[in-house]
C-alpha positions as CSV (number, residue, x, y, z in Angstrom):
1,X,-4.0,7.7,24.8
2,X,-3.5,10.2,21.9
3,X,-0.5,8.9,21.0
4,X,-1.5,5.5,21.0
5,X,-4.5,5.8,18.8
6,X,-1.9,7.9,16.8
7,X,0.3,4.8,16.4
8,X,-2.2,2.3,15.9
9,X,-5.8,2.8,15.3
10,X,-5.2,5.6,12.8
11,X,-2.8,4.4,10.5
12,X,-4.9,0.9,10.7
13,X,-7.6,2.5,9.7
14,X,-5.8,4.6,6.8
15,X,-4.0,1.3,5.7
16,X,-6.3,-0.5,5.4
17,X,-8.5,1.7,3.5
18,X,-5.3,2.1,1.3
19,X,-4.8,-1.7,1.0
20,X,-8.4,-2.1,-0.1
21,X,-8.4,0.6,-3.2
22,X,-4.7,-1.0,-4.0
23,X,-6.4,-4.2,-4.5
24,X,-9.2,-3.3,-6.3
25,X,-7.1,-1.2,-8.9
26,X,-4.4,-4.2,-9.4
27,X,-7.6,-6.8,-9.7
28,X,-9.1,-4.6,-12.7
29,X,-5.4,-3.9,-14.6
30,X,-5.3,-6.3,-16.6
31,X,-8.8,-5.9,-18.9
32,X,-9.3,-1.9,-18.0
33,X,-9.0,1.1,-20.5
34,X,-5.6,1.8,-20.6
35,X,-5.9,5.3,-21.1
36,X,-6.7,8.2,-19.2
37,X,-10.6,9.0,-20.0
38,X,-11.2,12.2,-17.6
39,X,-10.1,15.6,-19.0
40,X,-8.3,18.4,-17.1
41,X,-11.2,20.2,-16.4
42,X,-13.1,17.4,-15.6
43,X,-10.2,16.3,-12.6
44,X,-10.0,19.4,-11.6
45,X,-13.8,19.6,-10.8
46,X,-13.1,16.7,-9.1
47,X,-10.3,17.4,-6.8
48,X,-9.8,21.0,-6.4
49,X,-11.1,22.8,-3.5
50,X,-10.4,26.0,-1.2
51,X,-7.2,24.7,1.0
52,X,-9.4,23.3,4.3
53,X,-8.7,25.6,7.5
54,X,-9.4,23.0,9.6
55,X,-8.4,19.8,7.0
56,X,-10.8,17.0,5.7
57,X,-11.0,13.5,7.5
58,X,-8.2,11.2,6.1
59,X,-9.9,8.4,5.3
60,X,-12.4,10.5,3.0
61,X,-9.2,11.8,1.1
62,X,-8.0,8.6,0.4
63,X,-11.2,7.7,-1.0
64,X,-11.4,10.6,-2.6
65,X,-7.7,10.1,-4.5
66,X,-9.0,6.2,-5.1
67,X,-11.8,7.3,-6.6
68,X,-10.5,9.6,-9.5
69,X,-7.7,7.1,-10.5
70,X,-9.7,4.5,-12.9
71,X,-10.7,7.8,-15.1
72,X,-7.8,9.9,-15.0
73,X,-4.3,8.0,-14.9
74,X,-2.8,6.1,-18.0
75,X,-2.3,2.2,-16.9
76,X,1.0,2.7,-16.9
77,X,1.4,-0.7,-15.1
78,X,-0.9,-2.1,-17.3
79,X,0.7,-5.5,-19.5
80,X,-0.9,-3.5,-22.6
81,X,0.9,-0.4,-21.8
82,X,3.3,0.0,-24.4
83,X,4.0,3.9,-24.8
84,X,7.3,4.3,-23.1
85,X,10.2,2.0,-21.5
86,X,8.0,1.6,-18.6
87,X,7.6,-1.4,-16.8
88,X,5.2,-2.6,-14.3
89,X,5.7,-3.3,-10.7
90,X,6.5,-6.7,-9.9
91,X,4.8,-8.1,-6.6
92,X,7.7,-8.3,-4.4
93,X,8.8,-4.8,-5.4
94,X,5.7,-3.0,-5.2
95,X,5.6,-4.5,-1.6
96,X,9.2,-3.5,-0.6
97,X,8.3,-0.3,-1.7
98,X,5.6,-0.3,0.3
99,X,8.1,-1.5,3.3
100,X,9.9,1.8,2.3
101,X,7.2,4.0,2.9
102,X,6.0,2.9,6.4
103,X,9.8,2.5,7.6
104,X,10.7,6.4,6.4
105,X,13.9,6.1,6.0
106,X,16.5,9.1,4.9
107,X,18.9,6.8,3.2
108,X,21.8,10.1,2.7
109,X,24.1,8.0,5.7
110,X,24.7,5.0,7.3
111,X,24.1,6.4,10.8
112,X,20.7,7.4,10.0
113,X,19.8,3.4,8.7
114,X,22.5,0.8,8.9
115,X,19.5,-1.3,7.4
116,X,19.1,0.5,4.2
117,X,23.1,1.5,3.7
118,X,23.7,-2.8,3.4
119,X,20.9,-3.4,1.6
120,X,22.0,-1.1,-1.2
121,X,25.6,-1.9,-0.8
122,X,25.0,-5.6,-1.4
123,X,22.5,-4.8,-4.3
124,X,25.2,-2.8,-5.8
125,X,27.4,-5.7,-5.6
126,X,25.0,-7.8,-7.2
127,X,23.9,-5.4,-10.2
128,X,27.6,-5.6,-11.1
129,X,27.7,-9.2,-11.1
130,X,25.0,-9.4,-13.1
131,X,25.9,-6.9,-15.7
132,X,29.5,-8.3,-15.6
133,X,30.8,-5.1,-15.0
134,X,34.2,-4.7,-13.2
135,X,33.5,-5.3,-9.2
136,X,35.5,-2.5,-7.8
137,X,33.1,-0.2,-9.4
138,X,31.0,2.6,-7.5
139,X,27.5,2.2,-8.0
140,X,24.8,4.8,-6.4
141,X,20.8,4.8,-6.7
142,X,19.3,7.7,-8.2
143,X,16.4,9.2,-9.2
144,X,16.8,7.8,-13.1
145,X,18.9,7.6,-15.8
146,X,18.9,11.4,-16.3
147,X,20.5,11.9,-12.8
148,X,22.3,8.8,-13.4
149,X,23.8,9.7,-16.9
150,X,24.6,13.4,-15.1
151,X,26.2,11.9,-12.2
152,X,28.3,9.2,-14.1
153,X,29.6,12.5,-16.5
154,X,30.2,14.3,-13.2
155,X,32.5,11.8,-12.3
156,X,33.7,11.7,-16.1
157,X,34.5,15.2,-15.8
158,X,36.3,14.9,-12.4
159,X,38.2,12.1,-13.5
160,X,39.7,13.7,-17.5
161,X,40.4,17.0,-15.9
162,X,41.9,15.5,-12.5
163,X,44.0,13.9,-15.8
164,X,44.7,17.4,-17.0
165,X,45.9,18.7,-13.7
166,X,42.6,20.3,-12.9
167,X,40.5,20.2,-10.0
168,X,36.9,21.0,-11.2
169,X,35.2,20.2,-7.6
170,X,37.0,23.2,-5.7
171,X,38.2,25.7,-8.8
172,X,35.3,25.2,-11.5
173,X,34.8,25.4,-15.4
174,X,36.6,28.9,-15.4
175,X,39.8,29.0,-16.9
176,X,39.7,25.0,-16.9
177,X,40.9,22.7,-20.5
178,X,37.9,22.8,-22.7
179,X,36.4,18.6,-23.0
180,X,35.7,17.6,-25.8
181,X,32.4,15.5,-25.3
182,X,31.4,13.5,-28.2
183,X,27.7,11.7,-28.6
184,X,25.9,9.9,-31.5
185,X,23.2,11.7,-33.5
186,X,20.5,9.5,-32.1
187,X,21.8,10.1,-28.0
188,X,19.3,10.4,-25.8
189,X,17.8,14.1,-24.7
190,X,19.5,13.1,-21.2
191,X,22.7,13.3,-22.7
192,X,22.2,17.1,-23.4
193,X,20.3,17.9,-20.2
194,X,23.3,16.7,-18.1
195,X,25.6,18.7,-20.3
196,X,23.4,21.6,-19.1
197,X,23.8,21.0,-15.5
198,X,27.4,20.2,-15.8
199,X,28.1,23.8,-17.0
200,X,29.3,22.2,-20.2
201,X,26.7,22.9,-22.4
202,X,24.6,21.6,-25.8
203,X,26.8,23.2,-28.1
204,X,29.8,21.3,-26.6
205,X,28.4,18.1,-27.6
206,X,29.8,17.0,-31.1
207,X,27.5,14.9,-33.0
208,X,29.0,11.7,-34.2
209,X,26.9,9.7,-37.7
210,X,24.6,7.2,-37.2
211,X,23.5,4.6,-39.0
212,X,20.1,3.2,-40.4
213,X,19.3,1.7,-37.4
214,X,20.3,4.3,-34.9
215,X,24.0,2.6,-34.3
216,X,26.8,4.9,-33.8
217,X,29.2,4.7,-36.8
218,X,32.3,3.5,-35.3
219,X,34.5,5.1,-38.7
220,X,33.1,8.6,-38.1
221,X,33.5,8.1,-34.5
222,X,37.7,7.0,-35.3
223,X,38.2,10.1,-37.7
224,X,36.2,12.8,-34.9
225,X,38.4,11.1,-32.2
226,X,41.4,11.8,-34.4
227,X,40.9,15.5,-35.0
228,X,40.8,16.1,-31.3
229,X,43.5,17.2,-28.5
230,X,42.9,17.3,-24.5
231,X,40.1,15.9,-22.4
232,X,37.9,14.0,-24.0
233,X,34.4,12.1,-23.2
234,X,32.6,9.6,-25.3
235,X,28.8,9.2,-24.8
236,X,27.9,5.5,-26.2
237,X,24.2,4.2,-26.0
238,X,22.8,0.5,-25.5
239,X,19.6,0.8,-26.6
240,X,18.3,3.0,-28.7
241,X,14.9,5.0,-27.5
242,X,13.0,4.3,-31.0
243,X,14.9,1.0,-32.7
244,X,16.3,-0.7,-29.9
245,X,19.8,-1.1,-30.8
246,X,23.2,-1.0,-29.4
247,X,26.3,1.1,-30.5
248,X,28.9,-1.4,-31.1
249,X,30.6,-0.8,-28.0
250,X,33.4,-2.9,-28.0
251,X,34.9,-1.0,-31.3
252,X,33.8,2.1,-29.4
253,X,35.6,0.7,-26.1
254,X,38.9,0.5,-28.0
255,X,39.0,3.3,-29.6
256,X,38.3,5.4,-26.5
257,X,40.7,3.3,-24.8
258,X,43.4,4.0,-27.3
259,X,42.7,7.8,-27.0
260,X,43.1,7.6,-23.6
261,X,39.5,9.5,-23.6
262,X,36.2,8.2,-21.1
263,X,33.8,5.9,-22.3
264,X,30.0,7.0,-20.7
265,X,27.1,4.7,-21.7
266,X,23.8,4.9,-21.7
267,X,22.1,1.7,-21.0
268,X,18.8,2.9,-19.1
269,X,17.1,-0.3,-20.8
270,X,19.8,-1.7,-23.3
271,X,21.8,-2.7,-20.3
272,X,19.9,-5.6,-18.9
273,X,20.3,-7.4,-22.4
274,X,23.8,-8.5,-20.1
275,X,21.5,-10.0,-17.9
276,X,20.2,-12.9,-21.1
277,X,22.6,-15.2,-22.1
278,X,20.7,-15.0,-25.9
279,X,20.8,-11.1,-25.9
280,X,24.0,-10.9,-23.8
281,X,26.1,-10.2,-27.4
282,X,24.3,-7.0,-28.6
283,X,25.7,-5.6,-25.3
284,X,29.4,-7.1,-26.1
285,X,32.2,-4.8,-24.7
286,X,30.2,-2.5,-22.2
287,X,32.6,-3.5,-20.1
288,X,35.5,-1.7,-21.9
289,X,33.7,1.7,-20.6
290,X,34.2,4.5,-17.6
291,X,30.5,4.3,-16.5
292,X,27.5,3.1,-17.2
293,X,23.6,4.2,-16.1
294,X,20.2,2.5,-16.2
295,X,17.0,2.4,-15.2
296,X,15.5,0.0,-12.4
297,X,11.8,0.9,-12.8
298,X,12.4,0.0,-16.7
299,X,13.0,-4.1,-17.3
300,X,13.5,-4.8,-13.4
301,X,9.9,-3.6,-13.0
302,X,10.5,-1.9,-9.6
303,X,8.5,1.4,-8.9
304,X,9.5,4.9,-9.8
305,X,11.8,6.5,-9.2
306,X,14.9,4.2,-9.5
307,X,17.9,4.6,-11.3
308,X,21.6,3.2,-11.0
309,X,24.9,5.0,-11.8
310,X,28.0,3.1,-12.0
311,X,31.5,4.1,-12.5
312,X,34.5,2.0,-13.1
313,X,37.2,4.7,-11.1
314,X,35.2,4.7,-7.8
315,X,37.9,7.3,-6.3
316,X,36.1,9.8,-9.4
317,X,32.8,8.9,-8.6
318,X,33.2,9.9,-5.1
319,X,35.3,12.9,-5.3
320,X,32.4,14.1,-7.7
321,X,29.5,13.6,-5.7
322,X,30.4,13.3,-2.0
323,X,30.2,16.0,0.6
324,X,30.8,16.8,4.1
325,X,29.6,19.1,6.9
326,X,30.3,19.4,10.4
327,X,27.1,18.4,12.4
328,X,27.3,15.1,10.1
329,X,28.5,11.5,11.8
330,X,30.0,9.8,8.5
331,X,31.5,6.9,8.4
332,X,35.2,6.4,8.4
333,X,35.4,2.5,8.2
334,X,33.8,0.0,5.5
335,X,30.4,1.1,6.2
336,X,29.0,2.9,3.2
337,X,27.3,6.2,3.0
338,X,25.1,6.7,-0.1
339,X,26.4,10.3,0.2
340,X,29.3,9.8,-1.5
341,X,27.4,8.1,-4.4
342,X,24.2,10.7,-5.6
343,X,24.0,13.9,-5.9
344,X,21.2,14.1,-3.3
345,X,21.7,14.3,0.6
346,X,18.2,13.3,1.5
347,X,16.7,10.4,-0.2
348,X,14.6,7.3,-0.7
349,X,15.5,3.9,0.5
350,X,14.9,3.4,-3.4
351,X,17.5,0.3,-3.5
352,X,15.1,-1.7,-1.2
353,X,13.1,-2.7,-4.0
354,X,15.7,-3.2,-5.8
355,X,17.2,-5.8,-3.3
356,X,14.1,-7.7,-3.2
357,X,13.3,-7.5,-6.5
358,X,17.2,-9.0,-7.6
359,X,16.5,-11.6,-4.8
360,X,13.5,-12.6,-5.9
361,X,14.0,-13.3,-9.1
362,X,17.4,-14.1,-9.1
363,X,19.8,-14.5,-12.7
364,X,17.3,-17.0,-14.6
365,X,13.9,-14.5,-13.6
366,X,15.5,-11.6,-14.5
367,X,17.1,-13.5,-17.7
368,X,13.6,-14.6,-18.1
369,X,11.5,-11.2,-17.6
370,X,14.0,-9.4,-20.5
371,X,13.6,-12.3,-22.7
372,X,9.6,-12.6,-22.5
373,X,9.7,-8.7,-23.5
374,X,11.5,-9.2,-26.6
375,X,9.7,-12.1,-27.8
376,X,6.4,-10.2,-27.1
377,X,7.9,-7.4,-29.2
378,X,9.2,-9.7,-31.7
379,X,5.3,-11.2,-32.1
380,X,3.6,-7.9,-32.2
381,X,6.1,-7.0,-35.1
382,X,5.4,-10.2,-36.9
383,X,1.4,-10.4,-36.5
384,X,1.9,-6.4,-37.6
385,X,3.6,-6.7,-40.2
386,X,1.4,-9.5,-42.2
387,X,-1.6,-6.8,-42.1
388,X,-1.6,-4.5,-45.0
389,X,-0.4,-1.6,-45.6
390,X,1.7,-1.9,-42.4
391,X,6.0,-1.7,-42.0
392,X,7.8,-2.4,-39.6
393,X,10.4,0.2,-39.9
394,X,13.5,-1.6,-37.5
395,X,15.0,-4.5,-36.9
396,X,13.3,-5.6,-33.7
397,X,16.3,-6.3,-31.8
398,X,15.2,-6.0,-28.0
399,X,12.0,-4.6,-27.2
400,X,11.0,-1.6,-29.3
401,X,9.3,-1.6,-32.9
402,X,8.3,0.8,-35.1
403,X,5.3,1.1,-36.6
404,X,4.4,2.9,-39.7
405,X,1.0,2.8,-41.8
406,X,0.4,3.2,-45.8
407,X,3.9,4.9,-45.7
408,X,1.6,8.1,-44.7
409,X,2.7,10.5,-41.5
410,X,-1.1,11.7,-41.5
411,X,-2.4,8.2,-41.1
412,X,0.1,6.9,-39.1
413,X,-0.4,9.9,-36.0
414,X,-4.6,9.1,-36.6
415,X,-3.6,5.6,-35.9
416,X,-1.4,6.5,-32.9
417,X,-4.6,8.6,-31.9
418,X,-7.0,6.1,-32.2
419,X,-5.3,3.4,-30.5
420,X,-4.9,5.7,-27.6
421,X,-8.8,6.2,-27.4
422,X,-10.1,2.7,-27.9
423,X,-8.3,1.8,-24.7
424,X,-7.5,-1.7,-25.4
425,X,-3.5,-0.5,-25.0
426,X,-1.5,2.4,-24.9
427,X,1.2,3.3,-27.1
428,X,2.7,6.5,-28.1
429,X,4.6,8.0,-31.6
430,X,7.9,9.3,-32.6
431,X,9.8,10.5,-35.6
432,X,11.9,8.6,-36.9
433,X,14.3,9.5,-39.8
434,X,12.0,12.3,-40.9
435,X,9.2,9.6,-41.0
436,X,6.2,9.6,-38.3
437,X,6.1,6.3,-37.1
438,X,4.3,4.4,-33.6
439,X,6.6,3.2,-31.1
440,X,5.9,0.0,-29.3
441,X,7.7,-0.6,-26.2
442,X,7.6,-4.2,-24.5
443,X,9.1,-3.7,-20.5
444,X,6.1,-5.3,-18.7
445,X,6.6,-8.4,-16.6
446,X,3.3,-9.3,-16.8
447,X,2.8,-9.0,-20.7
448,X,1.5,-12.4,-22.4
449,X,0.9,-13.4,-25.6
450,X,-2.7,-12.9,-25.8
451,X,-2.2,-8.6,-24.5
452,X,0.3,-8.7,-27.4
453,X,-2.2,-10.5,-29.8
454,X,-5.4,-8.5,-28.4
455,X,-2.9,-5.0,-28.7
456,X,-2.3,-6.0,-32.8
457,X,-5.8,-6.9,-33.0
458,X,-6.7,-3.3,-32.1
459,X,-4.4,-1.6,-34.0
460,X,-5.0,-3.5,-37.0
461,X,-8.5,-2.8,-36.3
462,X,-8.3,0.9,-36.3
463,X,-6.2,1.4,-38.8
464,X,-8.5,-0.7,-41.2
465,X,-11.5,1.5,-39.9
466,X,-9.4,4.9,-40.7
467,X,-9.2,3.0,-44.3
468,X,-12.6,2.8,-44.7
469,X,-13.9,6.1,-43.1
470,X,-11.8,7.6,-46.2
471,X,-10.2,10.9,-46.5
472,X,-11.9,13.5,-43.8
């Protein structure tokens, strides 16, 4: 009898008490404060107690947890949420997800879930199709892009010193060829963090010119190329963090090509511009390159954590990553073992909502959900820029703008600040070029044109009421 109200009436009961606070946050998203209104202190109050000896009844802490939420987490998933690449979670993913939880699933080898193994082999295969990226590639889910930029370069560094005659897995970085790793000034901090876990380091990374717009020169990449011997890694970037833009990766493509060096890039968001046929072009030659990484829970709006890493040589990929014990049954035929793909053993069934998310939507939703981003970036940027005393400091080519007010760092941060206390959205700052400037980022599924028009309306509004106050 224990075990059966175990089974049943409990979780029932904790479910549906679950289900119910669920609901009632998702009903209220779309008008709420965006922001976080409790303070540290104030959560804290809330939520911390003495560890129970004997442990609190689990329905009260679910209530408890439910009721803390509206005043102390940021919206991310709110379609006014514009402070990082985040995006929202789409109703069939948040429900897979959901799936994911309740079926517990380790998803490290096929012989613990066949089930979750061909799901995430057949959403590899269709993440490559969209992308257009060659179909022979290895592809594994991850965390993010930061473990997914870190385990493509593991495979990059496998595969140019496996070139070199050296085998990194079994003898390590002692003694082996130095790589040269080369990266654009404006790389993402992810870039340098895997350097760091790689045993390669910062200082290895050699900083490549960019232009105005955060585009990798492709001249002062040829000459840095040139003045290199030995193994040699080239860290591209689709999509920008603050502007938005692409490198031009098909100049980039050749020129690695021609050196014979690896091609990484970045696309945690930049990526699914393959996915438009209108944006396809700033994305033109990501195929030339070794590997590629990306984000999931960015513009296919699945929950976190969810990353994808994808490398061209599939035999590097899995020499990098895969390993192998005893007491473990691994497969031996076609069946595929995520394993051999991440760097972790046990793991999340994470490319279940991925699966469902890809089906639902299929080419022209996802196509769709990227381009209604943009143009909601596109309008905030216009409607912003007709106020004045406002600049729009990029070229809005995918989702990001830049926002800067009476060409003043101090007022543009108190703008930043204010916006973040009325509540009406979210949105966050950045420097850009030695100029402070607001950062708009567009990945929601469910953003419209009126949360972009009511979002201009309240920064316009604060801004203006900054004006007015005067100096301080």
């Amino acid at each position: 009898m224990a075990n059966d109200r175990f089974a049943s009436a409990v979780f029932d009961e904790y479910l549906k008490k679950a289900v119910a606070h669920a609901s009632s946050y998702l009903r209220k998203l779309p008008d709420r404060h965006v922001g976080a209104r409790a303070t540290r202190d104030e959560l804290l109050q809330a939520l911390r107690v003495p560890l129970p000896r004997r442990g609190d009844e689990g329905g009260d802490v679910i209530d408890l947890l439910a009721s803390q939420v509206d005043r102390g987490a940021v919206a991310c998933n709110s379609p006014r949420y514009f402070g990082f690449v985040v995006g929202g979670a789409y109703p069939v993913a948040l429900a897979a997800d959901c799936l994911v939880s309740t079926w517990d699933q380790n998803a490290g080898i096929y012989a613990i879930s066949p089930l979750v193994a061909v799901v995430e082999e057949v959403a590899a295969q269709w993440l490559l199709d969209l992308f257009d990226l060659p179909r022979e590639s290895g592809v594994g889910f991850v965390t993010g892009c930061q473990m997914a930029n870190f385990t493509c370069l593991a495979a990059a560094r496998h595969g140019v010193l496996r070139r070199a005659g050296w085998d990194v897995e079994a003898d390590g970085l002692a003694g082996a060829p130095r790589i040269n790793v080369i990266a654009s000034a404006e790389s993402h901090i992810t870039i340098d963090v895997a350097m760091r876990y790689l045993g390669l380091g910062t200082r290895a990374v050699q900083r490549v010119e960019s232009d105005e717009q955060g585009r990798m020169r492709v001249d002062a990449l040829r000459d840095k190329v040139a003045s290199l011997t030995g193994p040699t890694i080239i860290c591209a970037q689709a999509g920008n963090v603050n502007t938005g833009s692409c490198d031009p990766l098909r100049e980039i493509g050749r020129i690695a090509n021609e050196a014979g060096a690896w091609l990484h890039v970045d696309g945690a968001f930049g990526l699914w511009a393959r996915a438009s046929e209108s944006l396809r072009p700033l994305a033109d030659g990501i195929e030339l390159a070794d590997s590629w990484a990306t984000d999931a829970h960015k513009w296919l709006n699945v929950p976190y954590d969810s990353g994808v890493a994808m490398v061209r040589h599939a035999q590097d990929h899995r020499a990098a990553m895969t390993s192998a014990a005893a007491y473990l049954i691994q497969t031996q035929g076609e069946e595929r073992d995520a394993v051999d793909w991440v760097p972790e053993f046990s793991r999340r069934a994470r490319g279940v909502p991925v699966y469902a998310t890809l089906r639902a939507l299929g080419r022209d939703g996802i196509a769709d959900l990227v381009d209604r981003s943009c143009a909601r970036a596109r309008q905030m940027a216009e409607l912003l820029a007709q106020a004045p005393g406002v600049r729009i400091l990029n070229e809005v080519a995918l989702n990001q703008v830049l926002v800067r007010f009476d060409d003043d760092d101090d007022i543009t941060r108190a703008v930043i600040s204010g916006v973040q206390r009325d509540g009406t959205c979210w949105l966050g700052g950045t420097n850009w070029h030695g100029q402070a400037a607001m950062r708009i980022s567009v990945s929601n599924w469910a953003t419209t044109e009126d949360d972009a028009s009511r979002s201009v309306a309240a920064i316009v509004r604060v801004f203006r009421s900054l004006r007015d106050a005067g100096p301080t």
